[in-house]
TIVO-829737 format. One record per atom (N, C-alpha, C): x, y, z; residue in one letter; chain; residue number from 0; atom name. Coordinates in Angstrom, 2 decimals, always signed. Layout:
BEGIN
> east  north  up  voba  lumti  gufi  gukol
> X  Y  Z  A  A  NUM  CA
...
***
This chain:
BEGIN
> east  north  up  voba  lumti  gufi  gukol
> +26.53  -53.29  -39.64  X  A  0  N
> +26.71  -54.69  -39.29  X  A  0  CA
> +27.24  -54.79  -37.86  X  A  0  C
> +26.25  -55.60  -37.17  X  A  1  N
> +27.16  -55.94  -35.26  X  A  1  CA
> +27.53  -57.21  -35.94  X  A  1  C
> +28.66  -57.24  -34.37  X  A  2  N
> +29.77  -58.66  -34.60  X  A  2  CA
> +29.31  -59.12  -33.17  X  A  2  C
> +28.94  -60.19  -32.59  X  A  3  N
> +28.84  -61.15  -31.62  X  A  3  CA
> +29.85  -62.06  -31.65  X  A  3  C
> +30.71  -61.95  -30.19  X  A  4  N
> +31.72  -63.25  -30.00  X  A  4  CA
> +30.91  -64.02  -29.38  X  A  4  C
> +31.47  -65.67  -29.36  X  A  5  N
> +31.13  -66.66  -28.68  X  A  5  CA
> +32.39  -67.30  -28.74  X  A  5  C
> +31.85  -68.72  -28.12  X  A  6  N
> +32.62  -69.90  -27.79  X  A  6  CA
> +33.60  -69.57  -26.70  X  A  6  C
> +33.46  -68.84  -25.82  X  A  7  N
> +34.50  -68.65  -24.61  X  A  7  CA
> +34.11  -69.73  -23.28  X  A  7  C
> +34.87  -69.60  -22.33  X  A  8  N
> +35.14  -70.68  -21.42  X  A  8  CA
> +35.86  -71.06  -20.45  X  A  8  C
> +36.42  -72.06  -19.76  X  A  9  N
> +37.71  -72.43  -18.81  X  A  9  CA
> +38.34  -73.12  -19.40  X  A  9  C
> +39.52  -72.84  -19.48  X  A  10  N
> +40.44  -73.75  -19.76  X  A  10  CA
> +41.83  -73.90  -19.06  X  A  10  C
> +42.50  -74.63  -18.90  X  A  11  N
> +43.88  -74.92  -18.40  X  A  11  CA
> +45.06  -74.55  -19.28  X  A  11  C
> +46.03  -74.00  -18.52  X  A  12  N
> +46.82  -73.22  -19.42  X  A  12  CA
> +47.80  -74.40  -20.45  X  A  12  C
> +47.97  -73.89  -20.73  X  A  13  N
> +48.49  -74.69  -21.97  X  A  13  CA
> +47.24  -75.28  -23.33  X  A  13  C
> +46.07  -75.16  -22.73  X  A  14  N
> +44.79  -75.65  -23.82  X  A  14  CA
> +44.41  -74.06  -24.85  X  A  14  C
> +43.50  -75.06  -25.30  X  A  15  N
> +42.99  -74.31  -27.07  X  A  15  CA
> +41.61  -73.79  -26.61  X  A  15  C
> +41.28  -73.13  -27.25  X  A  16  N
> +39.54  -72.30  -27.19  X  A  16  CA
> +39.51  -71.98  -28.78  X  A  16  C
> +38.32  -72.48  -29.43  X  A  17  N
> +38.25  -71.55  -30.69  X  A  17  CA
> +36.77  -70.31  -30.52  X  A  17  C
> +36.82  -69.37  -30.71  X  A  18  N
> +36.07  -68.17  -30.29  X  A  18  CA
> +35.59  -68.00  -32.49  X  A  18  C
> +34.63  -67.86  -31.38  X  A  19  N
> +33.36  -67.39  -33.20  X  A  19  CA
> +32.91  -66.02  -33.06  X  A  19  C
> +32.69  -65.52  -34.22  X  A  20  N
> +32.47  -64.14  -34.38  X  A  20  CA
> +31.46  -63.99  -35.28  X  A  20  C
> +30.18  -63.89  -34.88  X  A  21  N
> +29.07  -64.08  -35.85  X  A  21  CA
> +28.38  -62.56  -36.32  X  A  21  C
> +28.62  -62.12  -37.76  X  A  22  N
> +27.70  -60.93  -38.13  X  A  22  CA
> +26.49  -60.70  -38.24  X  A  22  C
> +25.31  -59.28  -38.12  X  A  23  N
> +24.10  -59.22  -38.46  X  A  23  CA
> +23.89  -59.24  -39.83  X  A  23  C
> +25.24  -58.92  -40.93  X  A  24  N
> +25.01  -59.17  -42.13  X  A  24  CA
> +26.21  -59.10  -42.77  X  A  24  C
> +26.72  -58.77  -44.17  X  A  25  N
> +27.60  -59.18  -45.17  X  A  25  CA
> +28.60  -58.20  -44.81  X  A  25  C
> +30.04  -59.32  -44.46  X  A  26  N
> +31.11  -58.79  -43.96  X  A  26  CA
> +32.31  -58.65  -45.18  X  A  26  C
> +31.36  -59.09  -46.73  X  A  27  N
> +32.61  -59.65  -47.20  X  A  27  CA
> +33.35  -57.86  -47.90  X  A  27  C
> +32.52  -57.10  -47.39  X  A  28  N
> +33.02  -55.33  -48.04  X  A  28  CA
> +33.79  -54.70  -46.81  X  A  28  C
> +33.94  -55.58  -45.36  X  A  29  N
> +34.34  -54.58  -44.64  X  A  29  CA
> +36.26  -54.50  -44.70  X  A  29  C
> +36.23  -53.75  -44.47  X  A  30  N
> +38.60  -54.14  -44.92  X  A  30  CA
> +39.00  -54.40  -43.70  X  A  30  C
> +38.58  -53.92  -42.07  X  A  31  N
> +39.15  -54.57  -41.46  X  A  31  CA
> +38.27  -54.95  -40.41  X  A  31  C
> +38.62  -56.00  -39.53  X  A  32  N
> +38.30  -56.77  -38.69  X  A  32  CA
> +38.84  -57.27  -37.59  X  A  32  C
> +38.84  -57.22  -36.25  X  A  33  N
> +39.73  -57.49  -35.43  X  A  33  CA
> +39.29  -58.20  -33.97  X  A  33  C
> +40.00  -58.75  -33.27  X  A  34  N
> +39.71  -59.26  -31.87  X  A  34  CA
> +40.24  -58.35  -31.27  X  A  34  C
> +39.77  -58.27  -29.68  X  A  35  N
> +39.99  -57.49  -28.66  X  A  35  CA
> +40.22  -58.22  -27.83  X  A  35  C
> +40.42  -57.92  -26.88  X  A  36  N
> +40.02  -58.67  -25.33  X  A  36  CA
> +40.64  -57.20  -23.81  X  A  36  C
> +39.68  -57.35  -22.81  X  A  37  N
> +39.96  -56.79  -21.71  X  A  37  CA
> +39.47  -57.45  -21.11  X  A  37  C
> +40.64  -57.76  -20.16  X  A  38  N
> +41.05  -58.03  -18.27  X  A  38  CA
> +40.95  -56.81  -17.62  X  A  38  C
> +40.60  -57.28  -16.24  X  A  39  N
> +39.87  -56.19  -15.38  X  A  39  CA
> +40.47  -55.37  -14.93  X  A  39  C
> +40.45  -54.10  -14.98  X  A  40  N
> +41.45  -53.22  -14.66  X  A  40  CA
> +42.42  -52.92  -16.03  X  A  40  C
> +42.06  -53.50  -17.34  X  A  41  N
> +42.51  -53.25  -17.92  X  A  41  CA
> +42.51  -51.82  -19.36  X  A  41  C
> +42.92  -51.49  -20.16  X  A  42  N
> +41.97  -51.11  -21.10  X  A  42  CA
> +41.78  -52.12  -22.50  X  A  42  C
> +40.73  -52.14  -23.11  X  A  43  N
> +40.88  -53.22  -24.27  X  A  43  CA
> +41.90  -53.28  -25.18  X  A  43  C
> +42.08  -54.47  -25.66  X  A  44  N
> +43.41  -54.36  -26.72  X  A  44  CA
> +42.83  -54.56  -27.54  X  A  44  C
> +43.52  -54.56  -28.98  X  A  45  N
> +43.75  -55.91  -30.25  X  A  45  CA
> +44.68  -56.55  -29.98  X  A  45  C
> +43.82  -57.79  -29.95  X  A  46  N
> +45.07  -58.74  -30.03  X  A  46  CA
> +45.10  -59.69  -31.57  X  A  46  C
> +44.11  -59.40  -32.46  X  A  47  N
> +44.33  -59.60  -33.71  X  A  47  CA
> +43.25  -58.73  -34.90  X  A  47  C
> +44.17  -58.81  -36.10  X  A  48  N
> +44.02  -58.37  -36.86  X  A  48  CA
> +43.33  -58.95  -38.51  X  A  48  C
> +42.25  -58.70  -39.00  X  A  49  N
> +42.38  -59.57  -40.46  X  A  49  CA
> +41.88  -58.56  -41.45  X  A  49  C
> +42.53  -58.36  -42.50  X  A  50  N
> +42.20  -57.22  -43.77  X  A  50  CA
> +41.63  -58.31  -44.55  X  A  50  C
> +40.65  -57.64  -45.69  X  A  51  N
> +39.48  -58.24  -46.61  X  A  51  CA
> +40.70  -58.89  -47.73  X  A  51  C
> +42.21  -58.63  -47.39  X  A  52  N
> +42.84  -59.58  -48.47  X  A  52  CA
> +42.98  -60.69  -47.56  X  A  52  C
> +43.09  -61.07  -46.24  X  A  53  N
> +42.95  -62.16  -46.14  X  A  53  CA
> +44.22  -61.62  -45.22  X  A  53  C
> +45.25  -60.48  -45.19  X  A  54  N
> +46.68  -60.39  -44.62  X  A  54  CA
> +46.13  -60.17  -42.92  X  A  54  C
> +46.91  -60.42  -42.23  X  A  55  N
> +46.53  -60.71  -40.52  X  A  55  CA
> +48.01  -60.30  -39.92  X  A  55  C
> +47.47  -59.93  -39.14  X  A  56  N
> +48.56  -58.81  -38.12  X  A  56  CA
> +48.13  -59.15  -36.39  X  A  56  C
> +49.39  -59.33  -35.77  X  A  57  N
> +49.04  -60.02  -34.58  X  A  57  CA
> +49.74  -58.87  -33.14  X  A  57  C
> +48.89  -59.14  -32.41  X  A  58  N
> +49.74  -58.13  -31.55  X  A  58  CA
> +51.17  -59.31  -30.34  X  A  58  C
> +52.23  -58.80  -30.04  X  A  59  N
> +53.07  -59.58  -29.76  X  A  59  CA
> +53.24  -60.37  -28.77  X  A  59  C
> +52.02  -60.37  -27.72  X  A  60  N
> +51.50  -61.13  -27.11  X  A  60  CA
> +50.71  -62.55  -27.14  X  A  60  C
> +50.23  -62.69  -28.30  X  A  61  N
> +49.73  -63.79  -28.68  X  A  61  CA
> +50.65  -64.10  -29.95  X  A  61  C
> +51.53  -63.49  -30.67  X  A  62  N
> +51.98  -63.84  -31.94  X  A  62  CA
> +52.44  -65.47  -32.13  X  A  62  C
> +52.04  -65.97  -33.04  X  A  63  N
> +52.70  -68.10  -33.00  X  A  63  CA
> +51.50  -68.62  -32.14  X  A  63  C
> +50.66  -68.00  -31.36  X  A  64  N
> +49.38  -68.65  -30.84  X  A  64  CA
> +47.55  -68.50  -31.07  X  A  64  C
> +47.90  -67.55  -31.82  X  A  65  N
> +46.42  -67.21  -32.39  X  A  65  CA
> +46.29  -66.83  -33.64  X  A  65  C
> +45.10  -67.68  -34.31  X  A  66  N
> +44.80  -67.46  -35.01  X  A  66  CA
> +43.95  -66.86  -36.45  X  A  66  C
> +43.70  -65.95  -36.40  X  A  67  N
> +42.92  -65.03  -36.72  X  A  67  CA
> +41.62  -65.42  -38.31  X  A  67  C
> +40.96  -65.90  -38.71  X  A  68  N
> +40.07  -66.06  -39.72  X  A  68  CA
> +38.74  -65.18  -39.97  X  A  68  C
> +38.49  -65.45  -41.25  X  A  69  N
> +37.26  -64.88  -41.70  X  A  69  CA
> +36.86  -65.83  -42.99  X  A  69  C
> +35.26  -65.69  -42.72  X  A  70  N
> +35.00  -66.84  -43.79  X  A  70  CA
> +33.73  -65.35  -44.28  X  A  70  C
> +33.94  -65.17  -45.25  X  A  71  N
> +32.93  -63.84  -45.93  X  A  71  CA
> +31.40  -64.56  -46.62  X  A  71  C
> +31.59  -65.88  -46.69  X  A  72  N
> +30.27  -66.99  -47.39  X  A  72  CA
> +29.35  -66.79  -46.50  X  A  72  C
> +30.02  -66.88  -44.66  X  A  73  N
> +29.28  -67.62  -44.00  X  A  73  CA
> +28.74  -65.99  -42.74  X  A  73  C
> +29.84  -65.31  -43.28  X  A  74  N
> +29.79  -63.70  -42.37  X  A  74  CA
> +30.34  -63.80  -40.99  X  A  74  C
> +31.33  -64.82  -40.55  X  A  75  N
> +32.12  -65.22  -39.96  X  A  75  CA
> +33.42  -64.74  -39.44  X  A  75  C
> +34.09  -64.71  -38.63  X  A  76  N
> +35.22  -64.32  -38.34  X  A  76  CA
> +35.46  -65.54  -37.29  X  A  76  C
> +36.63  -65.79  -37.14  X  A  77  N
> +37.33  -66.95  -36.00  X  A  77  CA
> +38.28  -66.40  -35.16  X  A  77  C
> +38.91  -67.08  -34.10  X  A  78  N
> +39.99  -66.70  -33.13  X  A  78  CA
> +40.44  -68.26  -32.82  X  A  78  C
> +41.22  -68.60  -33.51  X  A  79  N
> +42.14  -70.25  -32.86  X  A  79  CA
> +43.18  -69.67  -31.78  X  A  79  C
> +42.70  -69.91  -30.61  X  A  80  N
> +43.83  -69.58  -29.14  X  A  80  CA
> +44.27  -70.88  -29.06  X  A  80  C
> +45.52  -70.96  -29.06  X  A  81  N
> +46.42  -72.20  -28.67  X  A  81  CA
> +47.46  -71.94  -27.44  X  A  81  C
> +47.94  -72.97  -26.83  X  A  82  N
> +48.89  -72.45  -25.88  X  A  82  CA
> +48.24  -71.43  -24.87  X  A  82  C
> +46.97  -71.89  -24.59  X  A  83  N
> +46.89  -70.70  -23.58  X  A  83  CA
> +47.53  -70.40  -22.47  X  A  83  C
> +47.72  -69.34  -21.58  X  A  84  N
> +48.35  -68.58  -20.54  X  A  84  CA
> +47.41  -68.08  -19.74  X  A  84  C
> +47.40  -68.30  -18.33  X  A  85  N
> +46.52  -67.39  -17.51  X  A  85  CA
> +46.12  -65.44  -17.82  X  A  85  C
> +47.24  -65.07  -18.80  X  A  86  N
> +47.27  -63.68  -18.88  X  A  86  CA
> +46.97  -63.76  -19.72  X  A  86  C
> +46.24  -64.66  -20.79  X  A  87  N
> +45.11  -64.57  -21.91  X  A  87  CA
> +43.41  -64.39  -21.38  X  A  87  C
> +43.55  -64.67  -19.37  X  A  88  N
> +42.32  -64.28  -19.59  X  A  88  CA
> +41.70  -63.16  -19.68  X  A  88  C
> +40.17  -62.81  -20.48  X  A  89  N
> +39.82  -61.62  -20.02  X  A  89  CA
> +38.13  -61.76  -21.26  X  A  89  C
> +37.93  -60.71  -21.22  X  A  90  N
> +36.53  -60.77  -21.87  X  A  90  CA
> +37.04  -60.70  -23.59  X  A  90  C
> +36.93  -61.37  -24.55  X  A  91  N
> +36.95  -61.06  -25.87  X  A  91  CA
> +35.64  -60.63  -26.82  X  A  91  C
> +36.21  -59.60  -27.12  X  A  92  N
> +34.93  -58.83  -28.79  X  A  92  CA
> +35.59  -59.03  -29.92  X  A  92  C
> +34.68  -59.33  -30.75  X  A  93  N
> +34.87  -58.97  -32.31  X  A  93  CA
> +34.43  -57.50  -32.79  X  A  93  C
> +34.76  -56.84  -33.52  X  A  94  N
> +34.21  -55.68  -33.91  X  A  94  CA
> +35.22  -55.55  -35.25  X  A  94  C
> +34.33  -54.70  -36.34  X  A  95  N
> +35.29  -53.78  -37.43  X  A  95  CA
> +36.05  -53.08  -37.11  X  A  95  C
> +36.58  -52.06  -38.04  X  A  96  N
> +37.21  -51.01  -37.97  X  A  96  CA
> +37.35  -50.40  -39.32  X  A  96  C
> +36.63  -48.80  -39.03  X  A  97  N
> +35.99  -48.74  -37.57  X  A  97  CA
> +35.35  -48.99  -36.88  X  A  97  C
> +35.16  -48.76  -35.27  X  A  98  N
> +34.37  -49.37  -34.53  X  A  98  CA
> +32.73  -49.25  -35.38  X  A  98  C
> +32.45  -50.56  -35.33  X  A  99  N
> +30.69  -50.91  -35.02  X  A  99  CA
> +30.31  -51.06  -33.25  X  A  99  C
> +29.14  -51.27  -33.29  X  A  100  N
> +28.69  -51.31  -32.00  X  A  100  CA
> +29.33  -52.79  -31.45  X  A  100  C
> +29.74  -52.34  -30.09  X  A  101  N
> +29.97  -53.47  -29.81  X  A  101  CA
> +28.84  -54.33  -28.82  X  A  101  C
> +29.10  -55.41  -29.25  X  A  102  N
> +28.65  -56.63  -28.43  X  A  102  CA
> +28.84  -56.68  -27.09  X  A  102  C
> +28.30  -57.74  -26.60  X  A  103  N
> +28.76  -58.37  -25.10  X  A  103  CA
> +29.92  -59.01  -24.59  X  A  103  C
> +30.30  -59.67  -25.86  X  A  104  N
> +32.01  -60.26  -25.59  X  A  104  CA
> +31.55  -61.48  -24.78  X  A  104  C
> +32.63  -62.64  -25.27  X  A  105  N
> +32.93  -63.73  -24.28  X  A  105  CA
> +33.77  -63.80  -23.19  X  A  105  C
> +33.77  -64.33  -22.49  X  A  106  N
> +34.55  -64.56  -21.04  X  A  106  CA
> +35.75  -65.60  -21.55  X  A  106  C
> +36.94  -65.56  -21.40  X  A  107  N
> +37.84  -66.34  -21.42  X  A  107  CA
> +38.58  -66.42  -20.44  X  A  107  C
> +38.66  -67.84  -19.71  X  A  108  N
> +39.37  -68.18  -18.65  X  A  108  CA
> +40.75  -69.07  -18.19  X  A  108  C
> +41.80  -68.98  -18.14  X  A  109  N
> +42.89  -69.46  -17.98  X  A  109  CA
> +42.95  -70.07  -16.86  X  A  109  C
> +43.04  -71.21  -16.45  X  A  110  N
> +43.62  -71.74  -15.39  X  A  110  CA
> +44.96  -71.90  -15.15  X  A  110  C
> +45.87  -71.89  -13.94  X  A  111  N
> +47.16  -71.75  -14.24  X  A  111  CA
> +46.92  -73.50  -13.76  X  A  111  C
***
């Protein structure tokens, strides 16, 4: 199964982006699932986490601002960014774990 992010963009800091994570097929067997993101010069992170019980683990950089989902009906995964920060920008992926192939990733942009 590949994971494709979307819905990335500009935004002004302090605004919301919701980022979609669309599968080639049935996500509802995989146990974990996660967001990434790399800024340039950076190496990629997680910056979230979601297990097939539904439990979500955040890295402490975004923790109280993002929100992590999966809808297994629709083969879905979500990212609710709230409160954004210029140092939220950078390219975001969806991928399993373990790694599947990754995608192209969206662009996310912070304005200060």
């Amino acid at each position: 199964v590949q994971l494709q992010a979307s819905g990335g963009g500009l935004v002004q800091a302090g605004g919301s982006l919701r980022l979609s994570c669309a599968a080639s097929g049935p996500i509802f067997s995989i146990e974990v699932m996660g967001w990434y993101r790399q800024a340039p010069g950076n190496k990629r992170e997680r910056v979230a986490t979601i297990l097939r019980s539904n439990r979500t683990i955040y890295a402490d950089s975004v923790k109280g601002r993002f929100t992590i989902s999966r809808d297994n009906t629709r083969n879905t995964m979500s990212l609710q960014m709230n409160s954004l920060k210029p140092e939220d920008t950078a390219v975001y992926y969806c991928n399993r774990i373990p790694w599947g192939p990754w995608g192209q990733g969206t662009q996310v942009t912070v304005s200060s």
